[in-house]
N, CA, C and O atoms as a Tinker XYZ file with bonds, in Angstrom:
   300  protein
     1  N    -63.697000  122.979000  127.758000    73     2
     2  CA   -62.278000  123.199000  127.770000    64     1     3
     3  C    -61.853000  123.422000  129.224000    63     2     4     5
     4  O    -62.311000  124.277000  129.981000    81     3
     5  N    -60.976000  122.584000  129.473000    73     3     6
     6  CA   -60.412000  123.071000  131.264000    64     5     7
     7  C    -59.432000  124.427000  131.231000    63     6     8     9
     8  O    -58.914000  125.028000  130.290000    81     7
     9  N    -59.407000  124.640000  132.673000    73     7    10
    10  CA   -58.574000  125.877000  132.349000    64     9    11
    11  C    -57.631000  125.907000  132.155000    63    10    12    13
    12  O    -57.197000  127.042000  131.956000    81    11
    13  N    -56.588000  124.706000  132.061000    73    11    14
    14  CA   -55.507000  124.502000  131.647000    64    13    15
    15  C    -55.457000  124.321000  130.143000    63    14    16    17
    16  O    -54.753000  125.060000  129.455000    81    15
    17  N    -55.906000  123.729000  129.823000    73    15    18
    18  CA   -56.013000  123.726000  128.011000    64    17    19
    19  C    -56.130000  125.162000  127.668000    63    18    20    21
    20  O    -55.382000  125.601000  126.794000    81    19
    21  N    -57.159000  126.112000  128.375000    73    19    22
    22  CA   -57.271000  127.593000  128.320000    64    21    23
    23  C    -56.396000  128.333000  128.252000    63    22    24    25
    24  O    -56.167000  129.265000  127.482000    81    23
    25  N    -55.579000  127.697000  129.537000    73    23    26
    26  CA   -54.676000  128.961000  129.958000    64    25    27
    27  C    -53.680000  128.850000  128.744000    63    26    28    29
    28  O    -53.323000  129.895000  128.199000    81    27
    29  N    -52.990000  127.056000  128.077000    73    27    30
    30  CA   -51.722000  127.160000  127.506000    64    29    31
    31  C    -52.660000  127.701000  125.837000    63    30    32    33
    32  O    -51.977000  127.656000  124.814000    81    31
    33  N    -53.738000  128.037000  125.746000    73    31    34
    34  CA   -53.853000  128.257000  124.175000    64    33    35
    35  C    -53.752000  129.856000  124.535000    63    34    36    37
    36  O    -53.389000  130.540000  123.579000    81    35
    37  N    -53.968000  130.444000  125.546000    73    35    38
    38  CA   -53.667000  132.020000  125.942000    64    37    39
    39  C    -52.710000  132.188000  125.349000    63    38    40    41
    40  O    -52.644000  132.841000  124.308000    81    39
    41  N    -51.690000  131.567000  125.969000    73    39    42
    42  CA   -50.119000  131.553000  126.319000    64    41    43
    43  C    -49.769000  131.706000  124.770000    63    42    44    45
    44  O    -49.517000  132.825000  124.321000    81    43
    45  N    -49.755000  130.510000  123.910000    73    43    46
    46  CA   -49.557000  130.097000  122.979000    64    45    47
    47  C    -49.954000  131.387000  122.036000    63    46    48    49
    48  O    -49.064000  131.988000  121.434000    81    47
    49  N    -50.957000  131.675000  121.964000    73    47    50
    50  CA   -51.452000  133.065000  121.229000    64    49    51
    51  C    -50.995000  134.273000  121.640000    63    50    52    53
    52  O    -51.331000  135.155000  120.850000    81    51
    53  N    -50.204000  134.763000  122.793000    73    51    54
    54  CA   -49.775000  135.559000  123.001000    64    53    55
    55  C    -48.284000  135.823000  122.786000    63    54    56    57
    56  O    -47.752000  136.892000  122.489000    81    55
    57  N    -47.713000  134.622000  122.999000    73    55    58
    58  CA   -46.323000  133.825000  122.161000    64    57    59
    59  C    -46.265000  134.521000  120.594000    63    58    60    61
    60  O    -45.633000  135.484000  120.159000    81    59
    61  N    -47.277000  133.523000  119.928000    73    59    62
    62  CA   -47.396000  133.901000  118.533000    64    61    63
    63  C    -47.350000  135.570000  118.273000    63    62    64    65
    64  O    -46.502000  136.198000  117.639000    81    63
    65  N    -48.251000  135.951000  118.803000    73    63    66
    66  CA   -48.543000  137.642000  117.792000    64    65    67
    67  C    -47.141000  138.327000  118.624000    63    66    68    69
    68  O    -47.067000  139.480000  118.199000    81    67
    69  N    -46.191000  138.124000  119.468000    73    67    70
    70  CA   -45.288000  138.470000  119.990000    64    69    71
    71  C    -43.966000  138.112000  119.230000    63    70    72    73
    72  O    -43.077000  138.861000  118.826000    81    71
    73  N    -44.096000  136.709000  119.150000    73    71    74
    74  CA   -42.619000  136.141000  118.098000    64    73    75
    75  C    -43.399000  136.581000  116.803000    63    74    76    77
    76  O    -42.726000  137.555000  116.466000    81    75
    77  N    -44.253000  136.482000  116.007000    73    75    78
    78  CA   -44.263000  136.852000  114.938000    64    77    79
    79  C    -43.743000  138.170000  114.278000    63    78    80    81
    80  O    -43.386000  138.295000  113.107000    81    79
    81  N    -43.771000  139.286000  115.406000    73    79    82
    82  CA   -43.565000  140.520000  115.111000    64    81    83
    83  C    -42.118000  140.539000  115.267000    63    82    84    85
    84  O    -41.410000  141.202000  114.509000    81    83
    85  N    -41.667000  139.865000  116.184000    73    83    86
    86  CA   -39.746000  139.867000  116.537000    64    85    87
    87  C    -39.105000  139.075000  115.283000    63    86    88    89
    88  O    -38.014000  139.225000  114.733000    81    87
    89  N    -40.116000  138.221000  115.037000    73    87    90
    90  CA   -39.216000  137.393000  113.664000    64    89    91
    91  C    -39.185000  138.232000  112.249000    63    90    92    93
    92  O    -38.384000  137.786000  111.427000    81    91
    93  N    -39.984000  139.442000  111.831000    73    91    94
    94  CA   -40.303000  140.538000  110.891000    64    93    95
    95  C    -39.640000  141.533000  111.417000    63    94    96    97
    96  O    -39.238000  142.160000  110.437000    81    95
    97  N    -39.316000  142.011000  112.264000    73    95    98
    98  CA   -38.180000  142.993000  112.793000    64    97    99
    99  C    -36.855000  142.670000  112.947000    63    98   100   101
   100  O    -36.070000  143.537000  113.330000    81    99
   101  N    -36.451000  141.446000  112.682000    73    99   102
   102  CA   -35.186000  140.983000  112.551000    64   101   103
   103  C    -35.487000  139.973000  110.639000    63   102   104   105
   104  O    -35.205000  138.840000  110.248000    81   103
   105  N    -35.936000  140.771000  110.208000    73   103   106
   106  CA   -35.918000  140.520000  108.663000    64   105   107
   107  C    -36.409000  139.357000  108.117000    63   106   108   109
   108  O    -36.331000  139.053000  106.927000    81   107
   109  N    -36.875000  138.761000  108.922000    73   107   110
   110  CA   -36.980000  137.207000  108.948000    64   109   111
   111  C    -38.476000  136.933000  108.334000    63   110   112   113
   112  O    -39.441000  137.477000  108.871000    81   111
   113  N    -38.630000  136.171000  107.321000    73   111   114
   114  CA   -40.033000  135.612000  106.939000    64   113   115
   115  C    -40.517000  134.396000  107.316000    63   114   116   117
   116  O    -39.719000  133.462000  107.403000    81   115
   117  N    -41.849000  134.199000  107.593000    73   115   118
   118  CA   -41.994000  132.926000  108.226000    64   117   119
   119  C    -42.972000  132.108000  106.752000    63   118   120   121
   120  O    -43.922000  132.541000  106.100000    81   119
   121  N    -42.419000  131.164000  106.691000    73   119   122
   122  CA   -42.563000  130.292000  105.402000    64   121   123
   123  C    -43.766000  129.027000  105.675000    63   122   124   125
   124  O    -44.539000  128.636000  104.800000    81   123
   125  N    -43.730000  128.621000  106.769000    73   123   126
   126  CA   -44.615000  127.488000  107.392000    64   125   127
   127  C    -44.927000  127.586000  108.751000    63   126   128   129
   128  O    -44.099000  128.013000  109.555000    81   127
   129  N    -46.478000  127.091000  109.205000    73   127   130
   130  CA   -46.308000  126.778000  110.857000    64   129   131
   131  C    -47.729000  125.859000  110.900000    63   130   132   133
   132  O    -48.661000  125.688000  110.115000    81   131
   133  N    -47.461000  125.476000  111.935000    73   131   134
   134  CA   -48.418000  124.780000  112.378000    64   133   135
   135  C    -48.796000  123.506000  111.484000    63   134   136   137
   136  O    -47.800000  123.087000  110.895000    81   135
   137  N    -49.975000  122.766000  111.216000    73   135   138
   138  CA   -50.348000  121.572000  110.672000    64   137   139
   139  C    -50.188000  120.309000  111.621000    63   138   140   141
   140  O    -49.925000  120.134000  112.810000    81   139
   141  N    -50.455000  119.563000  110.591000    73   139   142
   142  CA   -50.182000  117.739000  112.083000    64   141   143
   143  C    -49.051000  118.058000  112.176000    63   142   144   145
   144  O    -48.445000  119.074000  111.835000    81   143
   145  N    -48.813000  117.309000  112.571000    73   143   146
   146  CA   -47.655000  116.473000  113.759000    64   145   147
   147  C    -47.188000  115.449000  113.517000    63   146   148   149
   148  O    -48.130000  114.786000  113.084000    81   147
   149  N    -46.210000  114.779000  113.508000    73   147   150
   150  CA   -46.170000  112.879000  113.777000    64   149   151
   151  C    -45.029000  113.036000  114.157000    63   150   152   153
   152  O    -44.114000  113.433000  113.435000    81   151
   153  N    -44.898000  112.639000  115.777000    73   151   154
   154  CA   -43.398000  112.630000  116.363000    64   153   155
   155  C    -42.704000  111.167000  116.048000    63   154   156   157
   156  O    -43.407000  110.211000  115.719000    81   155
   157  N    -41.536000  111.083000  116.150000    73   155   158
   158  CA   -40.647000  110.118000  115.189000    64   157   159
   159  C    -39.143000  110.281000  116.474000    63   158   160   161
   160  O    -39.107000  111.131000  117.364000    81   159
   161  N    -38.253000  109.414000  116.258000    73   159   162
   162  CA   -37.192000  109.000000  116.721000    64   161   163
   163  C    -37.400000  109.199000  118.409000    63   162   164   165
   164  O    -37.600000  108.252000  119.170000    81   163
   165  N    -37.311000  110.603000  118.824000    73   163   166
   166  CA   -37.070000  110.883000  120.656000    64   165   167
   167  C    -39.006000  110.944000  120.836000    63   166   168   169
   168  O    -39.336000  111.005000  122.021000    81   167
   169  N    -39.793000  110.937000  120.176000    73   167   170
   170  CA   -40.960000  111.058000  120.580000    64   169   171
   171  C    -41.736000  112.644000  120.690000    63   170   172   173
   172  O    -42.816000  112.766000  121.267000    81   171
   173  N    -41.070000  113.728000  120.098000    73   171   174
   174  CA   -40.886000  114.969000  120.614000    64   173   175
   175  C    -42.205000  115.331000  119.463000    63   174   176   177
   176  O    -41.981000  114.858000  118.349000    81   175
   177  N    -43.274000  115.950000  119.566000    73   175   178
   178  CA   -44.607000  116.478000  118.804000    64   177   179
   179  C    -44.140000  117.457000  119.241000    63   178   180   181
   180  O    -44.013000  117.477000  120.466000    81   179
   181  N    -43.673000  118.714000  118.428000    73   179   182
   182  CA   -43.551000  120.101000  118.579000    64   181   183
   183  C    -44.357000  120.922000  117.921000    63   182   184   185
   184  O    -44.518000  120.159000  116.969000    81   183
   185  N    -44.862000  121.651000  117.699000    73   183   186
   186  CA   -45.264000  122.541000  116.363000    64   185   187
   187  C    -44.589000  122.738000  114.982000    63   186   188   189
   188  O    -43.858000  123.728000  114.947000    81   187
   189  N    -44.626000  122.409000  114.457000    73   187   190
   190  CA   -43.308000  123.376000  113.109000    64   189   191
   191  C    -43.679000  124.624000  113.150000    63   190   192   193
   192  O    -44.794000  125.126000  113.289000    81   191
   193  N    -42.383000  125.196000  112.983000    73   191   194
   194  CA   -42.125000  126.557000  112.582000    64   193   195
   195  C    -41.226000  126.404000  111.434000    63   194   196   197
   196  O    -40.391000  125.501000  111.387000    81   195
   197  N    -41.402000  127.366000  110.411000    73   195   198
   198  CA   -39.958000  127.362000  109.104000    64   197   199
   199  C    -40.085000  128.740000  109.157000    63   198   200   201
   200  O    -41.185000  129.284000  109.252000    81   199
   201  N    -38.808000  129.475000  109.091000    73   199   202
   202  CA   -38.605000  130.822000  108.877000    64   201   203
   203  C    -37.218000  130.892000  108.430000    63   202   204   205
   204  O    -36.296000  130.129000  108.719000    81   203
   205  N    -37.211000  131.877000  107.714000    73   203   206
   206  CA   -36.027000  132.386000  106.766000    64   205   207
   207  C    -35.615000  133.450000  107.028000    63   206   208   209
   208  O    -36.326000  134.452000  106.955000    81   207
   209  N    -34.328000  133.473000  107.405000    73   207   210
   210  CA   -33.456000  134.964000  107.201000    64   209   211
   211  C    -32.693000  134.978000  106.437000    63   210   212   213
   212  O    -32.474000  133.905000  105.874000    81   211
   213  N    -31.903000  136.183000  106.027000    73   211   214
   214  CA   -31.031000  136.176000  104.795000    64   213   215
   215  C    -29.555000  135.758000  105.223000    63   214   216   217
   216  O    -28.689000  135.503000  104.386000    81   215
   217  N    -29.337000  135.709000  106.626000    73   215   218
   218  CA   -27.904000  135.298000  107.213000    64   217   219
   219  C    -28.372000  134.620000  108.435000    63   218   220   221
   220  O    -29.295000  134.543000  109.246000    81   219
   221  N    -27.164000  134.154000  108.093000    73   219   222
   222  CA   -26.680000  133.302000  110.142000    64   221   223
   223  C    -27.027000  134.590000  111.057000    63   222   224   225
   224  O    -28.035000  134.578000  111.764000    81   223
   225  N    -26.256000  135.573000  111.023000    73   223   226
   226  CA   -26.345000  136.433000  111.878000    64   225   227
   227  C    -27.243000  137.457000  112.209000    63   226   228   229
   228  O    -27.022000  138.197000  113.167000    81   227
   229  N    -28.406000  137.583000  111.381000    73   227   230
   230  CA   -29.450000  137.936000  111.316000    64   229   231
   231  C    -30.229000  136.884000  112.390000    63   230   232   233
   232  O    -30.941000  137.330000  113.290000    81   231
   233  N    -30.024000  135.521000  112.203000    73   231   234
   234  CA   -30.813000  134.397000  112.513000    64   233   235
   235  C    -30.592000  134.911000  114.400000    63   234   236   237
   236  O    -31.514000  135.140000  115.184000    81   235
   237  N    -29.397000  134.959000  114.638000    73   235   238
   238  CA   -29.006000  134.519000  115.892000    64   237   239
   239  C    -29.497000  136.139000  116.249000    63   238   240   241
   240  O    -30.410000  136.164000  117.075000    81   239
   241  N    -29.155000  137.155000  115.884000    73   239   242
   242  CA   -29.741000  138.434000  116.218000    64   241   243
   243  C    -31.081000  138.794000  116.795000    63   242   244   245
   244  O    -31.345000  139.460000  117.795000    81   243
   245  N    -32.018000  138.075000  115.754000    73   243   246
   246  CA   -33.646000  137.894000  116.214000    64   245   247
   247  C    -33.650000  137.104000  117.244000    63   246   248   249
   248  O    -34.060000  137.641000  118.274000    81   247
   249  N    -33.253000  135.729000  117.350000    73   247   250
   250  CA   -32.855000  134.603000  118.649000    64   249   251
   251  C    -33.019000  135.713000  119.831000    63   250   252   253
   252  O    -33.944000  135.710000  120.643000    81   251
   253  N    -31.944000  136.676000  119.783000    73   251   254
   254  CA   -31.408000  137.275000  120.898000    64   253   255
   255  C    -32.031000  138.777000  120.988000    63   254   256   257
   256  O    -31.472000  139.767000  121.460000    81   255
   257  N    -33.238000  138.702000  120.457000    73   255   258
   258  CA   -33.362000  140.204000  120.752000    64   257   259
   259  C    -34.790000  140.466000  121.606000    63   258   260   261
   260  O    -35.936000  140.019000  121.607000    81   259
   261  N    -34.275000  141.121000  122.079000    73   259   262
   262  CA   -35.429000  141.845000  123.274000    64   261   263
   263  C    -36.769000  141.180000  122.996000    63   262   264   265
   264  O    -37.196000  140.310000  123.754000    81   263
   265  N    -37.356000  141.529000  122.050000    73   263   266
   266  CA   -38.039000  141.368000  121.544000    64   265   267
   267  C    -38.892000  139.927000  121.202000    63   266   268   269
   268  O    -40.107000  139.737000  121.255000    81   267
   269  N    -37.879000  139.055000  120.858000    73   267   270
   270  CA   -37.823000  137.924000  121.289000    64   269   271
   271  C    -38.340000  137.292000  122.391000    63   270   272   273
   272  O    -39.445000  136.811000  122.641000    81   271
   273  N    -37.006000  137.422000  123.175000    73   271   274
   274  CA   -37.526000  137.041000  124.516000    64   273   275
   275  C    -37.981000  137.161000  125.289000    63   274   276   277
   276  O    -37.879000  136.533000  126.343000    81   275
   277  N    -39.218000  138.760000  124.789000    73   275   278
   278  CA   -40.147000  138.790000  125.654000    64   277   279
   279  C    -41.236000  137.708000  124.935000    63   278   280   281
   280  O    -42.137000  137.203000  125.604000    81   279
   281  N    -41.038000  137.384000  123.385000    73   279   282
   282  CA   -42.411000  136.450000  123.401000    64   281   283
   283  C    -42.334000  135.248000  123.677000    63   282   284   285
   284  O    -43.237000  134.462000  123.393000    81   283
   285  N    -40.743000  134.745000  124.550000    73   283   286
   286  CA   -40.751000  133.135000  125.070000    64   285   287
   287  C    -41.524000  133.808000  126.785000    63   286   288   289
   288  O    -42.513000  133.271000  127.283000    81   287
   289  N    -41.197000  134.363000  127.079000    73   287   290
   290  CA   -41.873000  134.417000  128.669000    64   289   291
   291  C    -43.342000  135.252000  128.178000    63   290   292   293
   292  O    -43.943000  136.069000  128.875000    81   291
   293  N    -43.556000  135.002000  127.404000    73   291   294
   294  CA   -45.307000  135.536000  127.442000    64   293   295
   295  C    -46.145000  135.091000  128.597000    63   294   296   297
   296  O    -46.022000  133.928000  128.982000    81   295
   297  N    -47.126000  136.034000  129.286000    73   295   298
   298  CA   -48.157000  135.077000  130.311000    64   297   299
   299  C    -49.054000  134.546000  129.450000    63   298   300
   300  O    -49.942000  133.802000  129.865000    81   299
Protein backbone atom coordinates (compact mmCIF):
# COMPACT_ATOMS: atom_id res chain seq x y z
CA UNK A 1 0.00 0.00 0.00
CA UNK A 2 1.66 3.51 -0.78
CA UNK A 3 1.40 6.11 1.58
CA UNK A 4 -0.99 7.85 -0.16
CA UNK A 5 -3.59 5.15 -0.46
CA UNK A 6 -2.61 5.06 3.50
CA UNK A 7 -2.87 8.32 4.28
CA UNK A 8 -6.60 8.85 2.32
CA UNK A 9 -7.98 5.40 4.08
CA UNK A 10 -6.71 7.29 7.56
CA UNK A 11 -8.54 10.21 6.52
CA UNK A 12 -11.53 8.40 5.36
CA UNK A 13 -11.81 6.43 8.75
CA UNK A 14 -11.42 9.25 10.76
CA UNK A 15 -14.16 11.14 8.62
CA UNK A 16 -16.41 8.16 9.25
CA UNK A 17 -16.33 7.51 13.17
CA UNK A 18 -16.55 11.52 13.26
CA UNK A 19 -19.65 12.06 10.77
CA UNK A 20 -21.18 9.03 12.05
CA UNK A 21 -21.49 10.36 15.53
CA UNK A 22 -22.65 14.08 14.16
CA UNK A 23 -25.25 12.33 11.96
CA UNK A 24 -26.82 10.41 15.51
CA UNK A 25 -26.60 13.66 17.39
CA UNK A 26 -28.59 15.49 14.99
CA UNK A 27 -31.25 12.52 15.06
CA UNK A 28 -30.36 11.25 11.94
CA UNK A 29 -30.11 7.37 11.04
CA UNK A 30 -27.88 6.10 8.57
CA UNK A 31 -29.78 3.49 6.36
CA UNK A 32 -26.93 2.55 3.71
CA UNK A 33 -23.14 3.14 2.90
CA UNK A 34 -20.65 2.02 1.09
CA UNK A 35 -20.82 -1.10 -1.59
CA UNK A 36 -19.77 -0.84 -5.53
CA UNK A 37 -19.95 1.90 -7.33
CA UNK A 38 -20.81 2.41 -11.09
CA UNK A 39 -20.41 6.07 -12.03
CA UNK A 40 -22.99 7.07 -14.79
CA UNK A 41 -23.84 10.47 -16.58
CA UNK A 42 -20.79 13.25 -15.17
CA UNK A 43 -18.51 10.19 -14.40
CA UNK A 44 -18.55 10.99 -10.57
CA UNK A 45 -17.76 7.28 -8.33
CA UNK A 46 -18.60 8.65 -4.90
CA UNK A 47 -19.35 6.44 -2.01
CA UNK A 48 -23.13 6.20 -1.14
CA UNK A 49 -24.29 7.40 1.86
CA UNK A 50 -28.37 7.19 2.70
CA UNK A 51 -29.39 8.75 5.92
CA UNK A 52 -32.64 9.81 7.29
CA UNK A 53 -33.86 12.56 9.38
CA UNK A 54 -37.25 13.26 10.46
CA UNK A 55 -37.20 16.98 8.87
CA UNK A 56 -35.58 19.30 6.41
CA UNK A 57 -34.42 21.18 9.25
CA UNK A 58 -33.01 18.69 11.26
CA UNK A 59 -31.21 17.68 7.86
CA UNK A 60 -29.60 21.12 7.35
CA UNK A 61 -28.92 21.46 11.27
CA UNK A 62 -26.57 18.30 11.33
CA UNK A 63 -25.08 19.75 7.72
CA UNK A 64 -24.18 22.72 9.89
CA UNK A 65 -23.14 21.64 13.08
CA UNK A 66 -19.89 21.82 14.73
CA UNK A 67 -19.69 18.66 14.85
CA UNK A 68 -20.00 18.04 11.46
CA UNK A 69 -17.60 20.02 10.20
CA UNK A 70 -15.13 18.97 12.19
CA UNK A 71 -15.54 15.43 10.48
CA UNK A 72 -15.19 17.10 6.79
CA UNK A 73 -11.65 18.60 7.84
CA UNK A 74 -10.57 15.39 9.59
CA UNK A 75 -6.56 14.77 9.26
Amino acid sequence: MTCDVKRRAEKLAAYNKLAHSAVEAGSGRILAHGGRVVAHDAGIAERPVLIEFDSFEQTVAAHGSAAYQEALIAP
